[in-house]
C-alpha positions as CSV (number, residue, x, y, z in Angstrom):
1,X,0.0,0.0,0.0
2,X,1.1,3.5,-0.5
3,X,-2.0,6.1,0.9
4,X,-5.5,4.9,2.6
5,X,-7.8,7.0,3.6
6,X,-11.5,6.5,5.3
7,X,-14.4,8.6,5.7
8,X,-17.9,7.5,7.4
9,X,-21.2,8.8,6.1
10,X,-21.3,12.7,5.6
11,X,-20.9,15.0,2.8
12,X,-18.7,13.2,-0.2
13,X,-19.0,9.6,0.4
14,X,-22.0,10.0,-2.6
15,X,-25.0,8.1,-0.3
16,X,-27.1,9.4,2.2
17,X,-27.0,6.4,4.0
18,X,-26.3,6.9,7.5
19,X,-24.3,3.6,7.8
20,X,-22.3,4.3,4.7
21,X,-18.7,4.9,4.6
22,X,-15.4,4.1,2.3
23,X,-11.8,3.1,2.6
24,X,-9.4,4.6,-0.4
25,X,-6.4,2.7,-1.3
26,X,-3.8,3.8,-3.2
27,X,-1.8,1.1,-4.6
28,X,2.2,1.1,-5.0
29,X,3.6,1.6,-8.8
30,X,2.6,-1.7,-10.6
31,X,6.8,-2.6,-10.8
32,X,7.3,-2.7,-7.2
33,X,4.2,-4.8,-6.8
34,X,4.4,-8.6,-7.2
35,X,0.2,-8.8,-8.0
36,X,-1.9,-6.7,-10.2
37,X,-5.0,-4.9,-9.1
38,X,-7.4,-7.4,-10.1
39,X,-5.4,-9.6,-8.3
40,X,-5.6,-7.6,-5.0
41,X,-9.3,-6.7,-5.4
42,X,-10.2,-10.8,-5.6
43,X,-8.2,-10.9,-2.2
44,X,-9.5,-8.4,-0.4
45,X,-13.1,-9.6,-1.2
46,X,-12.3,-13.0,-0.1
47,X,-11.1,-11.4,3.1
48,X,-13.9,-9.2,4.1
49,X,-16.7,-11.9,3.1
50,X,-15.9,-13.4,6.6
51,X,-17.4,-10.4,8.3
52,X,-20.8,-10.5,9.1
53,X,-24.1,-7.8,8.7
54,X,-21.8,-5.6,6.3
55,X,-22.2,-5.6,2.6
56,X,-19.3,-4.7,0.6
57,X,-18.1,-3.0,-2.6
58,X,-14.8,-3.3,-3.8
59,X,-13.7,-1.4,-7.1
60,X,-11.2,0.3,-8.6
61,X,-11.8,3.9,-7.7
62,X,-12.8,6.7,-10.4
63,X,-10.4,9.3,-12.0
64,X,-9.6,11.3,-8.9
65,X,-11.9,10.7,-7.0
66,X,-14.2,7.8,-4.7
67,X,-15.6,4.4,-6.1
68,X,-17.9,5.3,-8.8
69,X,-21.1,3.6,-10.5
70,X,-20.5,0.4,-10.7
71,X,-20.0,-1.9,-13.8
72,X,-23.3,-3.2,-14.3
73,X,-27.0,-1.4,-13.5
74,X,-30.2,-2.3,-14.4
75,X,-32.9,-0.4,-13.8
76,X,-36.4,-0.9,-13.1
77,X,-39.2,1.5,-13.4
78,X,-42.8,1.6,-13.3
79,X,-46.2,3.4,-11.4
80,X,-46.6,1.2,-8.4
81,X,-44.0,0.6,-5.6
82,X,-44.9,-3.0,-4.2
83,X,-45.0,-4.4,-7.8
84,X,-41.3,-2.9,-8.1
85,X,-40.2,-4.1,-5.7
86,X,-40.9,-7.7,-6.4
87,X,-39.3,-7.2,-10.0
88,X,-36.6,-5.8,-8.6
89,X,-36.2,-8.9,-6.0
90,X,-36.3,-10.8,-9.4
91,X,-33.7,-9.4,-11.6
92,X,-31.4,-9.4,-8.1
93,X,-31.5,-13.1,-8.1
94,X,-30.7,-13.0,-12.0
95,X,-27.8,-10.9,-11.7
96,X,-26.8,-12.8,-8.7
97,X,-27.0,-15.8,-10.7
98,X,-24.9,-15.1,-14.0
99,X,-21.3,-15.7,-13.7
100,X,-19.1,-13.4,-13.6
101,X,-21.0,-11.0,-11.0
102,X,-20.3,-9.6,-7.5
103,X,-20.8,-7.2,-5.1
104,X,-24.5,-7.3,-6.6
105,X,-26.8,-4.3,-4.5
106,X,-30.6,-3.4,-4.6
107,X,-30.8,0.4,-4.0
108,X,-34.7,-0.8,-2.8
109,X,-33.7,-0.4,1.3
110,X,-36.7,-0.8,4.1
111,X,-36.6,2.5,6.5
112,X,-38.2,4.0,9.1
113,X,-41.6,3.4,9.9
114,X,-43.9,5.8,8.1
115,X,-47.6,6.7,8.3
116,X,-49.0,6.5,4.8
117,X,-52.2,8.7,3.3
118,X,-54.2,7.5,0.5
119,X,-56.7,9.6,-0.3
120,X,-59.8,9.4,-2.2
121,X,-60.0,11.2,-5.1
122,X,-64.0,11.1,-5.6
123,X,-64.2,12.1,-1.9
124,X,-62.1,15.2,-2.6
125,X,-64.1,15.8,-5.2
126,X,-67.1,15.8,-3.4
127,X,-65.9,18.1,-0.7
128,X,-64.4,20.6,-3.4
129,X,-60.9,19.7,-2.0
130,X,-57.6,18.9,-3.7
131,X,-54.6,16.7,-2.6
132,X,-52.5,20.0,-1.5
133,X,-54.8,21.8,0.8
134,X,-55.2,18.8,3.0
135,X,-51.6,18.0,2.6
136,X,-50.8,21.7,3.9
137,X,-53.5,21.8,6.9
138,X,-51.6,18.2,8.3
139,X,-48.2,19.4,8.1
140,X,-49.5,22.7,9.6
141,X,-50.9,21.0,12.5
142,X,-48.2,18.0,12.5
143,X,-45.2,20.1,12.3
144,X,-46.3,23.5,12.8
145,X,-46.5,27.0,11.0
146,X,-44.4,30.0,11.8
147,X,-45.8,32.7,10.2
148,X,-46.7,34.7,12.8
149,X,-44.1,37.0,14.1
150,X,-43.5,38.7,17.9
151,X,-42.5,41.8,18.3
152,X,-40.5,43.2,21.5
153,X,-38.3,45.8,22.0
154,X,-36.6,45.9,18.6
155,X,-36.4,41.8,18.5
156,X,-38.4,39.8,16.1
157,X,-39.3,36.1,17.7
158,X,-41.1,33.4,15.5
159,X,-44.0,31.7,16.6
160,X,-45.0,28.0,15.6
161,X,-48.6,26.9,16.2
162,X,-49.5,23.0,16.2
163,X,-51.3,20.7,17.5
164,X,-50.0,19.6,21.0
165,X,-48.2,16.8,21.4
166,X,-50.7,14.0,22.6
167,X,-53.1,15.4,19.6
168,X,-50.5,14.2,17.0
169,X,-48.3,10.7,17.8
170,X,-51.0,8.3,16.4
171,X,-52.7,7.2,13.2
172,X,-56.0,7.8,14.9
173,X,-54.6,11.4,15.8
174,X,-54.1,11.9,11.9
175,X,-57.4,10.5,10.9
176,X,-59.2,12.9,13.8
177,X,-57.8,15.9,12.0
178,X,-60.2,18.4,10.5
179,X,-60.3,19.9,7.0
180,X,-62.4,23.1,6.8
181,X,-65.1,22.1,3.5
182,X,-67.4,24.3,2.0
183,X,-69.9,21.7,3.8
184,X,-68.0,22.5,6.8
185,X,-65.4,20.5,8.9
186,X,-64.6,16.9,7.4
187,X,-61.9,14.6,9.3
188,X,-59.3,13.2,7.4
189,X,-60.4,9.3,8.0
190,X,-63.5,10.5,5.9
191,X,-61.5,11.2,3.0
192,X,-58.4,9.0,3.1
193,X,-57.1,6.0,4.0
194,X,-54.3,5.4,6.7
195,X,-52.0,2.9,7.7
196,X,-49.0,2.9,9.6
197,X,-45.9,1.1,7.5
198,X,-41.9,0.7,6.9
199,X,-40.9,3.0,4.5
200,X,-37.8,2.9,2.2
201,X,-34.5,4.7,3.2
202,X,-35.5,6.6,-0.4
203,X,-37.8,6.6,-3.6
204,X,-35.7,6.8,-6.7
205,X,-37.5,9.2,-9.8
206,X,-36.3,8.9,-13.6
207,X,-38.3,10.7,-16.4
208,X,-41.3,11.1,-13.8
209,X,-41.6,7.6,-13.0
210,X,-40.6,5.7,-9.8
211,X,-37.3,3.7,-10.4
212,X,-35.1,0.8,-8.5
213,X,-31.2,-0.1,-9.5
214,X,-29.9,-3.5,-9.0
215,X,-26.5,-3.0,-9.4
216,X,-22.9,-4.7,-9.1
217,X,-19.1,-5.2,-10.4
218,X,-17.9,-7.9,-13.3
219,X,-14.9,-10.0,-12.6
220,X,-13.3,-12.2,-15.4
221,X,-16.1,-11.5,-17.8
222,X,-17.2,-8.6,-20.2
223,X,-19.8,-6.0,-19.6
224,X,-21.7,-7.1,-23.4
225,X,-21.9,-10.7,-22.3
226,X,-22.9,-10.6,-18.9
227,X,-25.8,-7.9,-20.3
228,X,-26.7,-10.3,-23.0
229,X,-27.5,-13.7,-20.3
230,X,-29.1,-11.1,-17.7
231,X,-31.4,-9.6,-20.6
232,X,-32.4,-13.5,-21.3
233,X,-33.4,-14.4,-18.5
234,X,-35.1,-10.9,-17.8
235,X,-37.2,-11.9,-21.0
236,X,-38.5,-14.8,-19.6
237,X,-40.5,-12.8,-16.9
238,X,-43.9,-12.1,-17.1
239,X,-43.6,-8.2,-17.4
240,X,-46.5,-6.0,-16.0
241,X,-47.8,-3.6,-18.1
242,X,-46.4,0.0,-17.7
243,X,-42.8,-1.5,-16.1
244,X,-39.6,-0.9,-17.8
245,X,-36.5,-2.7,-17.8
246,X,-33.2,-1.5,-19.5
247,X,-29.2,-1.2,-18.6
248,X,-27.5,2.2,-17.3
249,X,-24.6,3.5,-16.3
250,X,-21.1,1.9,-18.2
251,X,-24.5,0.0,-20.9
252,X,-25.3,3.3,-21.6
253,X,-21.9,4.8,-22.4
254,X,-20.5,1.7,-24.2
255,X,-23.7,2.2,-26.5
256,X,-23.3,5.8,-27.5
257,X,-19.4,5.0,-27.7
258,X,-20.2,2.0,-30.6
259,X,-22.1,4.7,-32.1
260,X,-19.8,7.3,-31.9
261,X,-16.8,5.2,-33.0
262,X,-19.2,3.3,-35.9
263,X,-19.6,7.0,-37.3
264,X,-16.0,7.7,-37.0
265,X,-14.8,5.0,-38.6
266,X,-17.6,5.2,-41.9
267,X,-16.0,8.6,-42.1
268,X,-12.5,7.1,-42.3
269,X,-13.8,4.5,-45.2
270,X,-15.1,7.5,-47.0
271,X,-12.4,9.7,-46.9
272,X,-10.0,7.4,-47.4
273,X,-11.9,6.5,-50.5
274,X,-12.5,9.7,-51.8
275,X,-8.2,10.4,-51.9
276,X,-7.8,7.2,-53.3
277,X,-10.4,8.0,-55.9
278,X,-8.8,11.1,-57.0
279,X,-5.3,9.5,-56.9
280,X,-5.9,6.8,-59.3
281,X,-8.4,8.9,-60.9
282,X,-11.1,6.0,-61.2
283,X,-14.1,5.0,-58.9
284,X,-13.5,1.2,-59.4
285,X,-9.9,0.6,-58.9
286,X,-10.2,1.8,-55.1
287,X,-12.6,-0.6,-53.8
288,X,-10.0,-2.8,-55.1
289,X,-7.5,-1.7,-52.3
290,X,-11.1,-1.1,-49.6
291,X,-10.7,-4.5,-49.9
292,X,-7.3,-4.8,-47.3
293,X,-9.7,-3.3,-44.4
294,X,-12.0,-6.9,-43.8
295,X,-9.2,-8.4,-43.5
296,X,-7.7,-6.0,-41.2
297,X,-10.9,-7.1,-38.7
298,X,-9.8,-10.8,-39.1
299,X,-6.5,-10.0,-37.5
300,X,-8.2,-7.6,-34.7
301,X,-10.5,-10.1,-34.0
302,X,-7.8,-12.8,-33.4
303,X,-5.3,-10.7,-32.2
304,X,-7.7,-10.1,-28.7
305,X,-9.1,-13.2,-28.9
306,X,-5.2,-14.5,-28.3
307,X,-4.4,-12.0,-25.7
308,X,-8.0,-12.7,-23.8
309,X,-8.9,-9.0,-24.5
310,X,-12.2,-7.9,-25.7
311,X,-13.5,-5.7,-28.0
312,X,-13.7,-1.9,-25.8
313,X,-12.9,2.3,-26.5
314,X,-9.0,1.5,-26.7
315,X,-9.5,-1.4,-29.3
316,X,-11.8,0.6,-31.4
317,X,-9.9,3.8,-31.6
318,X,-6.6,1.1,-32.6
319,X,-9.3,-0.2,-35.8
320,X,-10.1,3.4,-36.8
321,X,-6.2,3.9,-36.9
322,X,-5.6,1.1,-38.5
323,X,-8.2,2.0,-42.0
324,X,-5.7,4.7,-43.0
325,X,-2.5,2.4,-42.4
326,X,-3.3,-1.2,-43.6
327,X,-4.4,0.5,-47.4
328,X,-0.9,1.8,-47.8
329,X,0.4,-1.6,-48.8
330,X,-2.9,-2.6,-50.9
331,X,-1.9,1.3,-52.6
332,X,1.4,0.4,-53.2
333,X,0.7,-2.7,-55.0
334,X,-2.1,-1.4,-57.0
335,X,-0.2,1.4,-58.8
336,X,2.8,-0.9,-59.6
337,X,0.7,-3.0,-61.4
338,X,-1.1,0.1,-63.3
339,X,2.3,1.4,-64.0
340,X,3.8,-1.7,-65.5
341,X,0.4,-1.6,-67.8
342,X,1.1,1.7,-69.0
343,X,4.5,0.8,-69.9
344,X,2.4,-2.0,-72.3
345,X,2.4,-5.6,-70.2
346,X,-0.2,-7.6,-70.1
347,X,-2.6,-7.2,-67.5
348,X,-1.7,-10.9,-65.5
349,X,1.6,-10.3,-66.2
350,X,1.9,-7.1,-64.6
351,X,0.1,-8.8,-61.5
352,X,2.9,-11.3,-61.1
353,X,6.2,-8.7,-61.8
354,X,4.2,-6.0,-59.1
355,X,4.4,-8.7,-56.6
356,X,8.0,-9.8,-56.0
357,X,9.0,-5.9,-56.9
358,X,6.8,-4.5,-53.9
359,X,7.1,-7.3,-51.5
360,X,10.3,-5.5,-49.5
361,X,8.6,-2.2,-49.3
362,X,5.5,-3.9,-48.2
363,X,7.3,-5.8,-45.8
364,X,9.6,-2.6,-44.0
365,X,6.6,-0.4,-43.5
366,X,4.3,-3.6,-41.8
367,X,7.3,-4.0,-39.5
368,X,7.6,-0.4,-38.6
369,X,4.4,-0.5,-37.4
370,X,4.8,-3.9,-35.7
371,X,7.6,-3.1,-34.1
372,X,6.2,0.4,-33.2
373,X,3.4,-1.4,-31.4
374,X,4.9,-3.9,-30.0
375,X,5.7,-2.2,-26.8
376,X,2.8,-1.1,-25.7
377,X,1.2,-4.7,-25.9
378,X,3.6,-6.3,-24.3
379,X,4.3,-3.8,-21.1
380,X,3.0,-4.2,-18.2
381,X,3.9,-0.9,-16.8
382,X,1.5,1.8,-14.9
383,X,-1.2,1.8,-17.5
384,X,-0.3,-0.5,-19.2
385,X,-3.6,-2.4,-19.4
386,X,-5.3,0.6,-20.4
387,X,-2.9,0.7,-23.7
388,X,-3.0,-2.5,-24.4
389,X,-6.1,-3.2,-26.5
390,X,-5.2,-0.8,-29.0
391,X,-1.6,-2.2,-29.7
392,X,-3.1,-5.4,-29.7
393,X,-6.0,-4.6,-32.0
394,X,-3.2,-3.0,-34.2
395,X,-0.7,-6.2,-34.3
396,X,-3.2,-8.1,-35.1
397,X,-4.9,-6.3,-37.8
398,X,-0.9,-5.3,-39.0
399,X,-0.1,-8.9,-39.0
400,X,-2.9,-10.7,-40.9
401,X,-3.8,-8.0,-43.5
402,X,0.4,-7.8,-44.8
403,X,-0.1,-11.5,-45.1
404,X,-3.7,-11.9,-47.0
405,X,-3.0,-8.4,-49.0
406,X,-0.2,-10.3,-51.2
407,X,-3.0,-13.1,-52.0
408,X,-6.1,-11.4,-51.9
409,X,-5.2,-8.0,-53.4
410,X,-4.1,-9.3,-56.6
411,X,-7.4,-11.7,-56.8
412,X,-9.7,-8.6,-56.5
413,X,-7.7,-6.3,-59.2
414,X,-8.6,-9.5,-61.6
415,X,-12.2,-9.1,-60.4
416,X,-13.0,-5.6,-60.6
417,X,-10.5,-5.3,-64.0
418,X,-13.0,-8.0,-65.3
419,X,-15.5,-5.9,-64.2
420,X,-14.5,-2.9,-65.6
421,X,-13.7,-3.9,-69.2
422,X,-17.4,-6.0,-69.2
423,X,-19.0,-2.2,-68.2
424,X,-17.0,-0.8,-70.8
425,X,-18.4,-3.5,-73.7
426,X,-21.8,-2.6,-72.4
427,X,-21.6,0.9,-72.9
428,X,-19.6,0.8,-76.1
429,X,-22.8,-1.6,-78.0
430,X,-25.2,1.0,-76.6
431,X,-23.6,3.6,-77.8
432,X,-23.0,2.0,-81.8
433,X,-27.0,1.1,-81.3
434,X,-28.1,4.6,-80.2
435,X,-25.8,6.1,-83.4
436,X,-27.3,2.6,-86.0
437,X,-31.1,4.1,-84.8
């Protein structure tokens, strides 16, 4: 260890939980060290489950700051609170169950007890009264109302009227309050029903509508996978009406960030394109090269497969990188082989001479970038594992598409040429039969 710090309850320690507090660790530099975090996190949970009436939550802590919102939430939201509750008591056991979860949390928590009013809305009706005049007279008479002033000597004192207090510690006391009508005075047991309950330590609100998170942490498995077998099983349940389930927190942002880095990466395609268009002058001759980018994802997709990595921010941003590196080779072949054609060789025999000519180049700027990346996905150093999915998502896609480009390159120019001449014969017999009509 190299700093902790605690702090119980109170302003910062992001719940209003009474019985809340959190530890802060801050770990040595990951050389010193003999086990990673992960590694440490996995003991200390082992450790504190021996400890009994405590729930724990044991993360890695937020830029800068405490534990933030944890890897996985699912929220549940709907009109009434008792049917919530059960769904939330659900989905807990389904997260619970799916490997790959911990520290799993229902932000549903049992309170105080509470004296609940229900009124009747036809009864309001029918003593022209609304839900926020009675609502005012109780908590005048409950808790008091200060708006008159004494004076003396200068000094201003406040002075709260209520109820006394044998008139106001019961549910019967509450029902014997009076409401002044336009019928005259109505108790409150008239109009309302009331029952003394628990009540929850807090009501969550989204959009308007009445919410419960069942939360918790991953370990060993991915955020996309776990969501996918917890959303099955959700499925299965007989869903009320009017009750919504759907993902939060890290779900949310992983979505906007596939759509974010989908757009980027259609731009890259289309720029990319569009130079490559006006460098060979010719809209055919560059989907030709497009072709090196599918097999630049067979690579990625191997290349974290083998290093147990998945598909995240860091290994997208290495795949938008890669579309305006992995043509270069594809670019370099391609006008070889036009240039030996303008110089009068046969099309297939300009294939074959382009090849052994180019393979050198090819080769040296692949390994640049190899060995460029190679560094980051093979240290271990302080973050390190935050790197890594991008050098690895590069290798791979490096690796596979210089290999595949020497094969599949020249069998697509053959393709599209074919293409491109069989166009050509088209439009040359439609134009001698428009000039014979």
């Amino acid at each position: 260890l190299n700093q902790m710090g605690a702090q119980i309850s109170g302003t910062g320690t992001h719940s209003s939980d009474p019985n809340y507090g959190f530890i802060m660790v801050k770990l040595t530099d990951f050389k010193v060290r003999e086990r990673s975090t992960n590694q440490i996190l996995q003991q200390v949970r082992k450790e504190v489950a021996a400890i009994p009436d405590a729930v724990f939550q044991i993360s890695q802590a937020s830029m800068g700051g405490p534990p933030g919102q944890l890897d996985l939430n699912v929220e549940i939201s709907g009109p009434d609170m008792k049917t919530l509750v059960d769904l939330s008591d659900k989905i807990e056991k389904i997260v619970k169950a799916t490997p790959g979860t911990i520290d799993v949390t229902n932000s549903w928590k049992i309170g105080k007890q509470e004296v609940r009013v229900q009124f009747n809305k036809k009864k309001l009706k029918e003593y022209g009264l609304d839900i926020a005049t009675v609502a005012m007279t109780m908590r005048a008479a409950i808790e008091g109302d200060d708006s008159v002033k004494f004076r003396e000597l200068g000094e201003e004192y406040d002075i709260r009227v209520r109820f006394d207090k044998e008139q106001r510690v019961s549910v019967e006391d509450i029902g014997d309050m009076s409401v002044p009508t336009m019928k005259g005075p109505i108790k409150i047991s008239n109009i309302a029903a009331i029952s003394q309950e628990q009540g929850p330590v807090g009501i969550e609100r989204k959009n308007g509508m009445r919410q419960i998170t069942v939360a918790g942490n991953l370990a060993g498995r991915p955020l996309g996978t776990v969501q996918t077998e917890i959303q099955t099983e959700i499925d299965k349940l007989d869903m009320p009406s009017g009750y919504n389930v759907f993902f939060a927190g890290q779900s949310e942002d992983m979505e906007d960030m596939n759509k974010q880095m989908g757009m980027a990466m259609l731009l890259a395609i289309l720029f990319v394109y569009m130079v490559m268009a006006a460098q060979f002058e010719s809209f055919f001759y560059p989907f030709v090269i497009m072709f090196a980018l599918p097999l630049t994802f067979i690579g990625v997709v191997w290349g974290l497969f083998l290093g147990g990595m998945t598909m995240n921010m860091m290994s997208m941003t290495g795949i938008v990188m890669l579309i305006g590196i992995v043509v270069n080779n594809a670019i370099i072949y391609i006008d070889f082989v036009n240039q030996y054609r303008q110089q009068g060789m046969d099309r297939n025999e300009a294939i074959l001479a382009a090849g052994p000519v180019r393979l050198r180049p090819i080769l040296i700027t692949s390994l640049t970038t190899i060995c460029g990346m190679l560094p980051a996905a093979v240290m271990q150093g302080s973050g390190g594992g935050f790197r890594q999915p991008m050098a690895v998502a590069a290798l791979g896609g490096m690796v596979v598409s210089t290999l595949l480009t020497l094969v599949v390159i020249p069998a697509m120019y053959t393709i599209v040429d074919d293409f491109v001449n069989f166009c050509g014969r088209i439009f040359k017999k439609m134009m001698f039969w428009r000039k014979a009509a």
